[in-house]
NUKOLPA-385572 format. One record per residue (C-alpha): x, y, z; residue number from 1. Coordinates in pm, 1 decimal, decimal comma. Layout:
N
<drenke c1="X" c2="Y" c3="Z" k="NUM"/>
...
//
This chain:
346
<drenke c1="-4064,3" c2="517,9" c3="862,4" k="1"/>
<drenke c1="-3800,9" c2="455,8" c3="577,8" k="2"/>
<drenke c1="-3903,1" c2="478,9" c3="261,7" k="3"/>
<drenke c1="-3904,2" c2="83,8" c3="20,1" k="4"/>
<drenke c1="-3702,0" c2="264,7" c3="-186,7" k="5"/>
<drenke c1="-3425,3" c2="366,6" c3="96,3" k="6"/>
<drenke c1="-3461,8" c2="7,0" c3="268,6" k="7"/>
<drenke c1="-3426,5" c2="-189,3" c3="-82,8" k="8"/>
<drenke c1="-3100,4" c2="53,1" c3="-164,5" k="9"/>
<drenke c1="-2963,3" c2="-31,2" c3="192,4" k="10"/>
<drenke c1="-3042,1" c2="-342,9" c3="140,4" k="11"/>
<drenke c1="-2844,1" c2="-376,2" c3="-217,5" k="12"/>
<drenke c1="-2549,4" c2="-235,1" c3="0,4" k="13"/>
<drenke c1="-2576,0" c2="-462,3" c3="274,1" k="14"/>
<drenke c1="-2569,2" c2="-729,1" c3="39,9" k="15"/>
<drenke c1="-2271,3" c2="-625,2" c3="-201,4" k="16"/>
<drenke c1="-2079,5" c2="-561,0" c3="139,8" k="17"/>
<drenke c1="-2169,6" c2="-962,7" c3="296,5" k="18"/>
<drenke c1="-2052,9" c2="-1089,4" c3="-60,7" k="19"/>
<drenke c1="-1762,8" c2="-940,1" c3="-112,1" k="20"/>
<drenke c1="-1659,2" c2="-1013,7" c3="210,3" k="21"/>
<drenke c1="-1757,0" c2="-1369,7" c3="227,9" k="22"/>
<drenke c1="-1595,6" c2="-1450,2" c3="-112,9" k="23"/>
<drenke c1="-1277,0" c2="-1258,9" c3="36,3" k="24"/>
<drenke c1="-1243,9" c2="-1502,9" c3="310,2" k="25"/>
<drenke c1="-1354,1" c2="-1805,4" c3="85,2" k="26"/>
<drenke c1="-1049,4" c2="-1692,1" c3="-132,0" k="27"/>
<drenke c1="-803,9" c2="-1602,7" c3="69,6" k="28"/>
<drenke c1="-860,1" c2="-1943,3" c3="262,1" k="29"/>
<drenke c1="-812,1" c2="-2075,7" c3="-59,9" k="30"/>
<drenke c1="-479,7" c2="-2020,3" c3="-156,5" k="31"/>
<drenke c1="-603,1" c2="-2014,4" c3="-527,7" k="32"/>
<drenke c1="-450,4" c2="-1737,3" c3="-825,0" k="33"/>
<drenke c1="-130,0" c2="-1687,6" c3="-561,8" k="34"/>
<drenke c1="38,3" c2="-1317,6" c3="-599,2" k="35"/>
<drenke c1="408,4" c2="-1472,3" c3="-552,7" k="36"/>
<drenke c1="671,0" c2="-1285,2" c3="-361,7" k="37"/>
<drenke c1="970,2" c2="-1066,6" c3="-606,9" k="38"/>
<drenke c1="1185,4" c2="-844,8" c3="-501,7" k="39"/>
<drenke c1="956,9" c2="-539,4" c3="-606,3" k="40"/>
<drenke c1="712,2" c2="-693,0" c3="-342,7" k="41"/>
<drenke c1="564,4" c2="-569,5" c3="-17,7" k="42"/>
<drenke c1="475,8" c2="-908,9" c3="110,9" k="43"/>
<drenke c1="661,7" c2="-1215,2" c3="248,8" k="44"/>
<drenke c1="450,6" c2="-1477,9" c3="130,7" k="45"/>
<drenke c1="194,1" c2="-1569,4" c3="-129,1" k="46"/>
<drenke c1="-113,4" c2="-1397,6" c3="-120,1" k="47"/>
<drenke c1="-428,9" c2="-1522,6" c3="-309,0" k="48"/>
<drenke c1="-546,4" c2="-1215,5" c3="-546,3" k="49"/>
<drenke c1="-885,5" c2="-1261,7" c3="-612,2" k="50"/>
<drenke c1="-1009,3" c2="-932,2" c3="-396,1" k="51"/>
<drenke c1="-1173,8" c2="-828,8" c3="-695,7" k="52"/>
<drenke c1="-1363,7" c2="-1068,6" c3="-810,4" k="53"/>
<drenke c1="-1504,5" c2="-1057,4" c3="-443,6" k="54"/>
<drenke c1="-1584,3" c2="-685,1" c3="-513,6" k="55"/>
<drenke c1="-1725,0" c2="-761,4" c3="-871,5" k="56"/>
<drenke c1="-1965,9" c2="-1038,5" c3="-658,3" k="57"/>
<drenke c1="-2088,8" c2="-817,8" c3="-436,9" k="58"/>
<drenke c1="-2176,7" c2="-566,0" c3="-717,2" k="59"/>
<drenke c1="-2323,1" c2="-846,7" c3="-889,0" k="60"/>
<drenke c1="-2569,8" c2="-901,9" c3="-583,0" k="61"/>
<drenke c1="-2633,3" c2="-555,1" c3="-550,6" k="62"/>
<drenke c1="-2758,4" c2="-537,7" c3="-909,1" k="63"/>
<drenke c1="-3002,5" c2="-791,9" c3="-890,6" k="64"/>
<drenke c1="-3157,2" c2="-647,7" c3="-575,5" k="65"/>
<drenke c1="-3165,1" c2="-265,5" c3="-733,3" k="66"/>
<drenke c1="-3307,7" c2="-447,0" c3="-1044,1" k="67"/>
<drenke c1="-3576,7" c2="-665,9" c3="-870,8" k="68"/>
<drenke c1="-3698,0" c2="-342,2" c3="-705,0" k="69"/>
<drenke c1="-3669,9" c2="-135,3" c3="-1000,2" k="70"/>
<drenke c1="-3431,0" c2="92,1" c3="-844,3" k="71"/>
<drenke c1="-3120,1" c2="-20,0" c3="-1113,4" k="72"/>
<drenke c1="-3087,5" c2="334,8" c3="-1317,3" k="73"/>
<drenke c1="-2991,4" c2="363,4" c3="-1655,8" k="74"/>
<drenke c1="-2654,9" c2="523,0" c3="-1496,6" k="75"/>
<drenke c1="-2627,6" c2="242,8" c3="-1199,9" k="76"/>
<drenke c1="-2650,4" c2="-2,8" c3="-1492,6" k="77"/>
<drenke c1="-2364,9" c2="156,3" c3="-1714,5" k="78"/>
<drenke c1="-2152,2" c2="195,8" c3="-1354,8" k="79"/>
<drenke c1="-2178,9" c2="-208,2" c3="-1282,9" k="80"/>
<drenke c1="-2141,8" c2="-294,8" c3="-1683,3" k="81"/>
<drenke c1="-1803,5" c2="-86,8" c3="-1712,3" k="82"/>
<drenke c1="-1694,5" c2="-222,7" c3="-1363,3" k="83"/>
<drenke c1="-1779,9" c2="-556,9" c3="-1469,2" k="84"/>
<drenke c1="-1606,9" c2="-588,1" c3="-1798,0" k="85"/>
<drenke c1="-1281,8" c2="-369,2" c3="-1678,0" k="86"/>
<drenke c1="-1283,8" c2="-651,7" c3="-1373,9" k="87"/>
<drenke c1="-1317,8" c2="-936,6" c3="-1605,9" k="88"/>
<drenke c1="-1004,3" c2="-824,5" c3="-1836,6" k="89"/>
<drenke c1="-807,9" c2="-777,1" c3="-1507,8" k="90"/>
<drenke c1="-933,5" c2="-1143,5" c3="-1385,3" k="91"/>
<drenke c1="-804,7" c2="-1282,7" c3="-1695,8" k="92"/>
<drenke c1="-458,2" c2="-1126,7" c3="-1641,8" k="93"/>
<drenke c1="-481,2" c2="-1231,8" c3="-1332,0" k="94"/>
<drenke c1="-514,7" c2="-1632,4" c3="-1398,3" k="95"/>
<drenke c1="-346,4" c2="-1582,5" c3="-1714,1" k="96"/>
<drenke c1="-77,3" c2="-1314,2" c3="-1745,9" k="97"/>
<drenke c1="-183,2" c2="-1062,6" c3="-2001,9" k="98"/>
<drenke c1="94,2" c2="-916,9" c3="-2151,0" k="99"/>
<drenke c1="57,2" c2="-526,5" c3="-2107,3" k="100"/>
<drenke c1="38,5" c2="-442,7" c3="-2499,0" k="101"/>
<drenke c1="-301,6" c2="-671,2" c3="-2488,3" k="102"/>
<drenke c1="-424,6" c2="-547,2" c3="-2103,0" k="103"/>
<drenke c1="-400,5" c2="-203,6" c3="-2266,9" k="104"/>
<drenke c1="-581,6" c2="-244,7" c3="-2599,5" k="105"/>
<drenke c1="-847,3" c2="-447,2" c3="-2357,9" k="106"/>
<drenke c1="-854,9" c2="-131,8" c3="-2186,4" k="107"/>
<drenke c1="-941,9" c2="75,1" c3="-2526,4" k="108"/>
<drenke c1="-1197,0" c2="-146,4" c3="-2620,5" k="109"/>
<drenke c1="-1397,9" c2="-117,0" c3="-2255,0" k="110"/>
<drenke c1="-1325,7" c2="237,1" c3="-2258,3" k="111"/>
<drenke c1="-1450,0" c2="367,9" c3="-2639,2" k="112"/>
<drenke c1="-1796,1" c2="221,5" c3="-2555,4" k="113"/>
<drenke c1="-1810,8" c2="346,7" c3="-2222,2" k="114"/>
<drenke c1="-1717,9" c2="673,6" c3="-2319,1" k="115"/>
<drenke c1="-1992,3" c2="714,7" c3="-2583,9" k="116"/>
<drenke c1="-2247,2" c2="593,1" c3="-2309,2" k="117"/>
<drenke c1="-2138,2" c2="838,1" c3="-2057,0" k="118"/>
<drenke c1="-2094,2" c2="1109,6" c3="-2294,0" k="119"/>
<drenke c1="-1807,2" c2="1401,1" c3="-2370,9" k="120"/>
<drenke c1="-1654,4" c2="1622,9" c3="-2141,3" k="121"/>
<drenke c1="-1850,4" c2="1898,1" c3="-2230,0" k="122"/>
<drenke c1="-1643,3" c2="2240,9" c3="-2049,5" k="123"/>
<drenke c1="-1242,6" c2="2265,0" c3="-1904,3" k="124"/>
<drenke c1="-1155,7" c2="2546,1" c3="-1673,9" k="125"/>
<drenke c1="-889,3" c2="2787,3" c3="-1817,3" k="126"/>
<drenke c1="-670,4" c2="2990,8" c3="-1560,3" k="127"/>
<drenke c1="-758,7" c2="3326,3" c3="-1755,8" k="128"/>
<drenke c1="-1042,5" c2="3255,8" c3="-2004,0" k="129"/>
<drenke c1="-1328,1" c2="3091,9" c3="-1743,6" k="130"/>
<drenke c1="-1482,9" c2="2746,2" c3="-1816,6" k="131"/>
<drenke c1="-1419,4" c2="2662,1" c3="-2218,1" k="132"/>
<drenke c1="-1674,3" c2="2497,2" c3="-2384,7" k="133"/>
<drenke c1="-1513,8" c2="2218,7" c3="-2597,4" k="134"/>
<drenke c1="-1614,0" c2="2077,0" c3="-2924,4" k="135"/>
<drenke c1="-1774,5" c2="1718,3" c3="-2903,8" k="136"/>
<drenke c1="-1476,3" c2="1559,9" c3="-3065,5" k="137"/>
<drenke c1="-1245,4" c2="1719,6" c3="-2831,2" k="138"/>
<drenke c1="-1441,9" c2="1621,6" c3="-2535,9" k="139"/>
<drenke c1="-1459,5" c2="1266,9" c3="-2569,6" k="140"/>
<drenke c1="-1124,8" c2="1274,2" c3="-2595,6" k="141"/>
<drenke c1="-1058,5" c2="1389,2" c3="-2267,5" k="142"/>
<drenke c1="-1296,6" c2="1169,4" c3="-2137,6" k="143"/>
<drenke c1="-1138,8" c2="874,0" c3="-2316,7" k="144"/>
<drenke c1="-834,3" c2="1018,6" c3="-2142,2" k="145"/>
<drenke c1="-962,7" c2="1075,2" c3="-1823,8" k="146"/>
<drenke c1="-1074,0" c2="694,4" c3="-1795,8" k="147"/>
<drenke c1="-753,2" c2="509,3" c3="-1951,8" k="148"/>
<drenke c1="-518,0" c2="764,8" c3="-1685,2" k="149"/>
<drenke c1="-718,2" c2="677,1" c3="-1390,1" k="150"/>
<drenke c1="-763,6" c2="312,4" c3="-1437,6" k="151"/>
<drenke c1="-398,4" c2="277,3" c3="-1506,8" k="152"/>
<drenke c1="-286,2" c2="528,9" c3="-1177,1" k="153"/>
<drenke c1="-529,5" c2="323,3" c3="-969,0" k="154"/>
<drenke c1="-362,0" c2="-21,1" c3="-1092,9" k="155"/>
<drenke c1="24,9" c2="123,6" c3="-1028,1" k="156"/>
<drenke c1="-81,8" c2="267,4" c3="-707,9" k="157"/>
<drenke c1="-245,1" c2="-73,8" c3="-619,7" k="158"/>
<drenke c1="25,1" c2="-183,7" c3="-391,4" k="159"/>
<drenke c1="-3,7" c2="-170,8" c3="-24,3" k="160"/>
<drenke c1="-262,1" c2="-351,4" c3="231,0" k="161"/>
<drenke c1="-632,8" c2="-87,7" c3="212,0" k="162"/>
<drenke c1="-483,9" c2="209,1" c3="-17,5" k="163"/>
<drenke c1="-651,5" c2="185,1" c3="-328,4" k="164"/>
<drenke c1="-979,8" c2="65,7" c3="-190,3" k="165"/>
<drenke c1="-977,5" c2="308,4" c3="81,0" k="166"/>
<drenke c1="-882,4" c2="582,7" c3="-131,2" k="167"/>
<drenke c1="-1128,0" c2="497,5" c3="-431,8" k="168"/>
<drenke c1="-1407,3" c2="535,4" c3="-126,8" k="169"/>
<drenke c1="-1265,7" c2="862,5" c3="1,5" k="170"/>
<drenke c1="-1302,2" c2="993,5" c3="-389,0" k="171"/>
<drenke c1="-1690,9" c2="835,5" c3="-436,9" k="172"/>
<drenke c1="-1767,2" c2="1022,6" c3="-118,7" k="173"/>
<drenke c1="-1649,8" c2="1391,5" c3="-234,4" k="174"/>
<drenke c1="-1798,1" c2="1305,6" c3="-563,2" k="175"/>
<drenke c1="-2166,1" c2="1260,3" c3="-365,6" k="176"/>
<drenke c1="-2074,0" c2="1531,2" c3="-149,2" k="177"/>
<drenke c1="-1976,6" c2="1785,3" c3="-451,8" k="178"/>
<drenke c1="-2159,9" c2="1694,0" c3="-702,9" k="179"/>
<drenke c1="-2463,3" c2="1606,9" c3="-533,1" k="180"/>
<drenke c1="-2502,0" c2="1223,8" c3="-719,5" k="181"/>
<drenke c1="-2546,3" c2="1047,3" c3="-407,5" k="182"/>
<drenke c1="-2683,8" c2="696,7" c3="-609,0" k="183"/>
<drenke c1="-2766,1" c2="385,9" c3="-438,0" k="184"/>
<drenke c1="-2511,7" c2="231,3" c3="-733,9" k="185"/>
<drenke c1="-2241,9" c2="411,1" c3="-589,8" k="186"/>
<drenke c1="-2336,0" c2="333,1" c3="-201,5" k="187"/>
<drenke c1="-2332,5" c2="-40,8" c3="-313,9" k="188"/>
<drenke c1="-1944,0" c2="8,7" c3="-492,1" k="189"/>
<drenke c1="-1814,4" c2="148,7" c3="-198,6" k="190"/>
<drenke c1="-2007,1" c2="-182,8" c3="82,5" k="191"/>
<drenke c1="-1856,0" c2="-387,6" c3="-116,7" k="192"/>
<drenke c1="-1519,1" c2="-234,3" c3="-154,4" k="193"/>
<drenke c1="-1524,4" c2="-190,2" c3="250,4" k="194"/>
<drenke c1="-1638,8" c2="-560,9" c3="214,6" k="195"/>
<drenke c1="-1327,3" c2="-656,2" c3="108,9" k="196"/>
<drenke c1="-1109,9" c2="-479,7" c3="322,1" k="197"/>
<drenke c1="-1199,7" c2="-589,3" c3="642,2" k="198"/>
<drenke c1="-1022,6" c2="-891,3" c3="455,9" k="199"/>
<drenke c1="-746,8" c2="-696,8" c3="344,3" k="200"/>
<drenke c1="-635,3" c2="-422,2" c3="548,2" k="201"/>
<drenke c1="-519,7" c2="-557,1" c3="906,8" k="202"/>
<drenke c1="-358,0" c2="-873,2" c3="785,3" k="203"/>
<drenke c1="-301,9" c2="-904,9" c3="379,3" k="204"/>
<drenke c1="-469,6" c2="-1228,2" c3="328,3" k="205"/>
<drenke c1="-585,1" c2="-1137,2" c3="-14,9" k="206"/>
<drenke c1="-492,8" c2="-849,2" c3="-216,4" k="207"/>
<drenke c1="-767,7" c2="-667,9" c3="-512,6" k="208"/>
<drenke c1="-531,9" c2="-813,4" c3="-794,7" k="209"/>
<drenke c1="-569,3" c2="-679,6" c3="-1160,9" k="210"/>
<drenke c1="-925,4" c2="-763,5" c3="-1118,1" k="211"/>
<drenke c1="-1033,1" c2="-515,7" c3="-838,3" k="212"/>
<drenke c1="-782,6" c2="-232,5" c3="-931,8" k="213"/>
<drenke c1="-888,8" c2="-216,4" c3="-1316,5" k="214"/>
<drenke c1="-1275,0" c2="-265,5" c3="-1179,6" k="215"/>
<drenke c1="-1245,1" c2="45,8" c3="-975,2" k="216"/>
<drenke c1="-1009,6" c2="292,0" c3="-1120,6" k="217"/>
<drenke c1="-1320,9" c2="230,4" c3="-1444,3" k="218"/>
<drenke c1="-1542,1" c2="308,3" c3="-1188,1" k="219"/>
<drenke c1="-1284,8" c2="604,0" c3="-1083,0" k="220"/>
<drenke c1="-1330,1" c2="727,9" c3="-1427,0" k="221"/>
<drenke c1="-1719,8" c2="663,9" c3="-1522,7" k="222"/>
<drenke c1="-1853,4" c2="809,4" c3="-1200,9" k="223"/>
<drenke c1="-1806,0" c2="1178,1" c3="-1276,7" k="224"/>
<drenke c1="-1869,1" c2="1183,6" c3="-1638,9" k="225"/>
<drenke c1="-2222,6" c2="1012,0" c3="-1510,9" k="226"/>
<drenke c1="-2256,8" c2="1249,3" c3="-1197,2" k="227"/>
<drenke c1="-2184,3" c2="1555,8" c3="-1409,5" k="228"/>
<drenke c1="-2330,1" c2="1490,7" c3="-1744,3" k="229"/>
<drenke c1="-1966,6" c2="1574,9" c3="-1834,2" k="230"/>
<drenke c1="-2008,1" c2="1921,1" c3="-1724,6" k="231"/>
<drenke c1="-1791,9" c2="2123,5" c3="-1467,3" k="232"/>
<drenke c1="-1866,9" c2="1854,2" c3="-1206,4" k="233"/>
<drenke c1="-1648,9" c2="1597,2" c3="-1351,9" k="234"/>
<drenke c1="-1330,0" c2="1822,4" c3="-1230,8" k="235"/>
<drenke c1="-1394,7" c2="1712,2" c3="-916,9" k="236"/>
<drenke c1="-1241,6" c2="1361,7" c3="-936,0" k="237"/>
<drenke c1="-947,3" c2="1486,3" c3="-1078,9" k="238"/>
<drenke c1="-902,2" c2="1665,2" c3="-793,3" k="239"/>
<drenke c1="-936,0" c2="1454,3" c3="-539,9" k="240"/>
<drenke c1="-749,2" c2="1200,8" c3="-738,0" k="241"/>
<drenke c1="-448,9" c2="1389,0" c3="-773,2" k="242"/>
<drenke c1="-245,4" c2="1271,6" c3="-490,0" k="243"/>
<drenke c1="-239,9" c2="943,5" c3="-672,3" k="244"/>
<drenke c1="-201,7" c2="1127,5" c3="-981,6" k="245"/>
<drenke c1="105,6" c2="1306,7" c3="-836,4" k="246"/>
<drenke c1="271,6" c2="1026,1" c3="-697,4" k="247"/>
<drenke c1="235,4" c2="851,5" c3="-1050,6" k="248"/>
<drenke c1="328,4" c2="1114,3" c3="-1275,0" k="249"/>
<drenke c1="625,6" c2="1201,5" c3="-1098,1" k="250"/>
<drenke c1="783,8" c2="838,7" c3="-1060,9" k="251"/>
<drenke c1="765,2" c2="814,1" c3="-1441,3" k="252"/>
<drenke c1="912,7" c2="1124,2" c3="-1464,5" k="253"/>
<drenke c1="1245,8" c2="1030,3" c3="-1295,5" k="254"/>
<drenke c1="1258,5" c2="682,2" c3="-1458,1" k="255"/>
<drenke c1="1249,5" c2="800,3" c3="-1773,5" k="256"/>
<drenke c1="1495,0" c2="1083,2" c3="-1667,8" k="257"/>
<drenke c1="1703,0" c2="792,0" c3="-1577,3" k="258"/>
<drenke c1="1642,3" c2="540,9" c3="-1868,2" k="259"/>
<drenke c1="1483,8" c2="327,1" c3="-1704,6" k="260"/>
<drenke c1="1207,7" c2="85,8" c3="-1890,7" k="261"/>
<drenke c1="841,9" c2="255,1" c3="-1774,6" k="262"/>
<drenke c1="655,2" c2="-63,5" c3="-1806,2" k="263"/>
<drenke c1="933,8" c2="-242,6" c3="-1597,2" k="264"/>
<drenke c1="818,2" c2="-345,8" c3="-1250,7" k="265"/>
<drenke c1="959,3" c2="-158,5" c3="-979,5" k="266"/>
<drenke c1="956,3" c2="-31,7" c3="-609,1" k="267"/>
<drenke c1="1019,3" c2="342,0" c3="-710,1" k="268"/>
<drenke c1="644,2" c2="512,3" c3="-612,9" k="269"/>
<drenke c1="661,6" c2="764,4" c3="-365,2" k="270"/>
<drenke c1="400,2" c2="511,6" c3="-164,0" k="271"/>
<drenke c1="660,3" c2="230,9" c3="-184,7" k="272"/>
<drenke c1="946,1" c2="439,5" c3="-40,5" k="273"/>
<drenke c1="741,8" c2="511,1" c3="234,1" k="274"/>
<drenke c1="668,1" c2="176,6" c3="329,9" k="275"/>
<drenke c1="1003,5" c2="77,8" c3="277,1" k="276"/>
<drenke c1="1139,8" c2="348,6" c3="485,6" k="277"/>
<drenke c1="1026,6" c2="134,0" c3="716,3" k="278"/>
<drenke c1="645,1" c2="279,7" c3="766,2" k="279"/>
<drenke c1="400,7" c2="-32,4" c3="832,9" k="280"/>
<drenke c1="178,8" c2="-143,5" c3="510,1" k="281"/>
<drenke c1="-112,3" c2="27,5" c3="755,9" k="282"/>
<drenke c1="79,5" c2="353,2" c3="798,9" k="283"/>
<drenke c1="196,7" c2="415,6" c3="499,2" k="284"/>
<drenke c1="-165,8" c2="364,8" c3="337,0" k="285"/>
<drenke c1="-298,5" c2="585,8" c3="557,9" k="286"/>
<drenke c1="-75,0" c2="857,6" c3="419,9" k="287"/>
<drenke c1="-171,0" c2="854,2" c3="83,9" k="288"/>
<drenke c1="-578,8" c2="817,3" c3="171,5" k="289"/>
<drenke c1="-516,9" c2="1098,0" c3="460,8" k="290"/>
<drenke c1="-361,9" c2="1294,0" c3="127,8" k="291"/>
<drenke c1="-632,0" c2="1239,3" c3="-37,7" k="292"/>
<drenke c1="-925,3" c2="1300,6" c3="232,2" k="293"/>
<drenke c1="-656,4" c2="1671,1" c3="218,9" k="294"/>
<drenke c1="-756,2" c2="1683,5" c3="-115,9" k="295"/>
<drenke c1="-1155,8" c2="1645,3" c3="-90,4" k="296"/>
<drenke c1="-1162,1" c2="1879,6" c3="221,5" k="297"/>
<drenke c1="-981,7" c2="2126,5" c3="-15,2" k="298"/>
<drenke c1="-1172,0" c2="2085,6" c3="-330,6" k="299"/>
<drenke c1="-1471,2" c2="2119,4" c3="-100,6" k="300"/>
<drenke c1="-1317,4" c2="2465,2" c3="21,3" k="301"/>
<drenke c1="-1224,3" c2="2582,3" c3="-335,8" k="302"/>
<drenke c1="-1490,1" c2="2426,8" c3="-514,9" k="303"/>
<drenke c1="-1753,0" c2="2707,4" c3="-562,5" k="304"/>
<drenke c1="-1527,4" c2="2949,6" c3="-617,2" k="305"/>
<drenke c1="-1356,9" c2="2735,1" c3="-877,9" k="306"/>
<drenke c1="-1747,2" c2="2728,9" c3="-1010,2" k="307"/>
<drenke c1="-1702,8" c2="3115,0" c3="-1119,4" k="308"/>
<drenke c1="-1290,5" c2="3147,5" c3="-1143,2" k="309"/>
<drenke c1="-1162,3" c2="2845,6" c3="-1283,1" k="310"/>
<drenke c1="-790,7" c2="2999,1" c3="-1146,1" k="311"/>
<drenke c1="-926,2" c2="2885,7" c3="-812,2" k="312"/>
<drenke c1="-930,3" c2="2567,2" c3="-925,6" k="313"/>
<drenke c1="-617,1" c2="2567,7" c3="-1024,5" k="314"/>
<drenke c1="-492,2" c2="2707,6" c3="-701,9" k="315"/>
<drenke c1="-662,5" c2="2476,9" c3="-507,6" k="316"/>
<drenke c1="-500,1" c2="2202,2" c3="-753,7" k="317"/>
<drenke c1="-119,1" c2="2347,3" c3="-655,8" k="318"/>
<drenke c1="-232,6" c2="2333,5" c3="-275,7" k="319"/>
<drenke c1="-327,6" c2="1954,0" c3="-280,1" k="320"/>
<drenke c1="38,2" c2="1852,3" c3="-422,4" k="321"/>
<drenke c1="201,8" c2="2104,0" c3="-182,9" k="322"/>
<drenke c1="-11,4" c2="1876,8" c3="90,4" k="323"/>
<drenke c1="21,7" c2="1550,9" c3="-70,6" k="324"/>
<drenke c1="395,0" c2="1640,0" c3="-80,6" k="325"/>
<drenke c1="422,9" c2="1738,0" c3="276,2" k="326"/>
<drenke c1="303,3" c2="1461,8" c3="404,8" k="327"/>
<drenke c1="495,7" c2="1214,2" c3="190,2" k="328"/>
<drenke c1="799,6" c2="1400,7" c3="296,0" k="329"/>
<drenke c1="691,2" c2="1421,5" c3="684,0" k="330"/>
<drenke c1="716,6" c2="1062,6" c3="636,4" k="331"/>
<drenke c1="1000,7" c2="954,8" c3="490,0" k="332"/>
<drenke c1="1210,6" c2="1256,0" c3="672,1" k="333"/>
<drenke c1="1072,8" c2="1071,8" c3="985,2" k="334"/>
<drenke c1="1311,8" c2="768,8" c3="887,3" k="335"/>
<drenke c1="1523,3" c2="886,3" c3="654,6" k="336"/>
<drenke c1="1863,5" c2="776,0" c3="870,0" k="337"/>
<drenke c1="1715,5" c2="432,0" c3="906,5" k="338"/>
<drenke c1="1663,6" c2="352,1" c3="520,9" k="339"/>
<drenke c1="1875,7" c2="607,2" c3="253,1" k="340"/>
<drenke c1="1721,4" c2="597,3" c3="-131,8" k="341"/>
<drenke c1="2010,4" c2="644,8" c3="-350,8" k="342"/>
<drenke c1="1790,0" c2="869,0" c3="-623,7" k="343"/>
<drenke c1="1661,0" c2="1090,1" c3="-308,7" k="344"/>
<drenke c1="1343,0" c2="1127,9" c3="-168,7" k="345"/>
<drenke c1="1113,0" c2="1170,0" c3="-393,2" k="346"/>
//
């Protein structure tokens, strides 16, 4: 017979997955805080963005059950509280319009607290010297890093119908898999992120908004410095992460090659050429999550070896982008005579 324990954790889920997808179809009925259409957009109407407050709900639920059967843990607690504020500065630029100078320093102010709950990065792997030991300074510096990078590639790569919830699920699940934090906290962020896309991915009717992407790419970033206790453990979520790293990285690259303003809005990610290649929102989704499912089969192949020989983690780092690249190119090779870019493929 299951354990109260297991039933009141499935039961935190169950409920963080019903409330996030109730308040998705309450919302997207609504027609309330409209996403409106541009010419950087991949929609062809108004779409009601308030996905994330319908993740943040169901969160909210599955707090109060883990807390009314004392199974909230001091690291659940910091998980939802980080979520929670990170989704409440994205719901105010969401109803409001934040400019990005003041989303940003919002951004410092959730993550300097955070980081000092969570702790340093406390080791990096180096190719020839093994796993570094860094000072405490230097370590919460990476992890103060770590957390403003991922929130912000999570929110850019926030763009097309199920990717960045799907993907953000994909990464929670190596990161229980790997580094062994399987946490009823974690179970409940990704019910209630699959919560919300059963409103989201087949038709569009309501998209995560600033709200949901800011929520989870914090809860990208807190969940291995928590898992690991900042030790070697946190690398994993790098690498899993780094197809959306990747794809990121290298479309600010050739913008600023070009001149081009990097906090303009624009239709330039690798992910957006794909789609509008002519690859369904559906499709071209699951080629970035299929990437990155690549990447946490791979970091589960390389990862004890990158335990001993931190160059295997490296390597295994250079063999997710040659995937990640692959398939991006598979794809846009596939309908390359039907839609030209002028600056190339990628």
């Amino acid at each position: 017979m299951p354990s109260p324990e297991l039933i009141a954790g499935l039961t935190a889920a169950l409920v963080a997955g019903v409330l996030a997808y109730g308040f998705s179809e309450v919302a997207a009925r609504s027609r309330f805080v409209l996403d409106p259409v541009s010419d950087r957009s991949n929609h062809a109407r108004p779409v009601p963005r308030l996905g994330g407050a319908a993740v943040l709900m169901g969160l909210g639920g599955a707090a109060t059950v883990l807390g009314v059967a004392d199974l909230l843990t001091w690291k659940g607690g910091q998980l939802f509280l980080v979520a929670g504020l990170a989704g409440t500065l994205g719901l105010m630029d969401d109803l409001f319009g934040l400019r990005p100078s003041w989303k940003f320093a919002g951004l410092v102010l959730i993550a300097i607290p955070a980081v000092v709950m969570t702790g340093p990065v406390k080791a990096v792997p180096l190719p020839i010297l093994g796993w570094a030991e860094v000072p405490p300074f230097l370590g919460f510096a990476i992890a103060a890093f770590w957390l403003l990078s991922i929130t912000n590639v999570l929110n850019f790569m926030d763009g097309l119908n199920g990717l960045a919830g799907s993907f953000v699920i994909v990464a929670l699940m190596a990161l229980g898999l790997l580094v062994g934090e399987v946490s009823f906290a974690l179970l409940a962020v990704q019910a209630a992120i699959l919560g919300f896309l059963l409103a989201n991915i087949f038709a569009g009717r309501i998209f995560l908004g600033d709200s949901g992407s800011l929520a989870l790419g914090m809860t990208l970033g807190t969940a291995p410095l928590l898992a690991s206790g900042g030790g070697q453990g946190f690398w994993v979520l790098p690498l899993v992460t780094l197809p959306l790293i990747l794809d990121v990285a290298l479309t600010l690259i050739r913008r600023a090659k070009r001149g081009a303003r990097l906090a303009e809005p624009h239709r330039e990610h690798v992910y957006q050429r794909v789609k509008a290649a002519g690859w369904s929102h559906q499709a071209s989704s699951a080629a970035v999550v299929g990437g990155g499912l690549a990447a946490a089969a791979l970091a589960w192949f390389f990862w004890g070896e990158a335990q001993a020989r931190p160059l295997a983690y490296w390597a295994s780092a250079v063999v997710i982008g040659f995937v990640w690249a692959t398939i991006m190119l598979l794809m846009l090779a596939a309908k390359r005579q039907t839609a030209p870019f002028p600056h190339g493929d990628f």
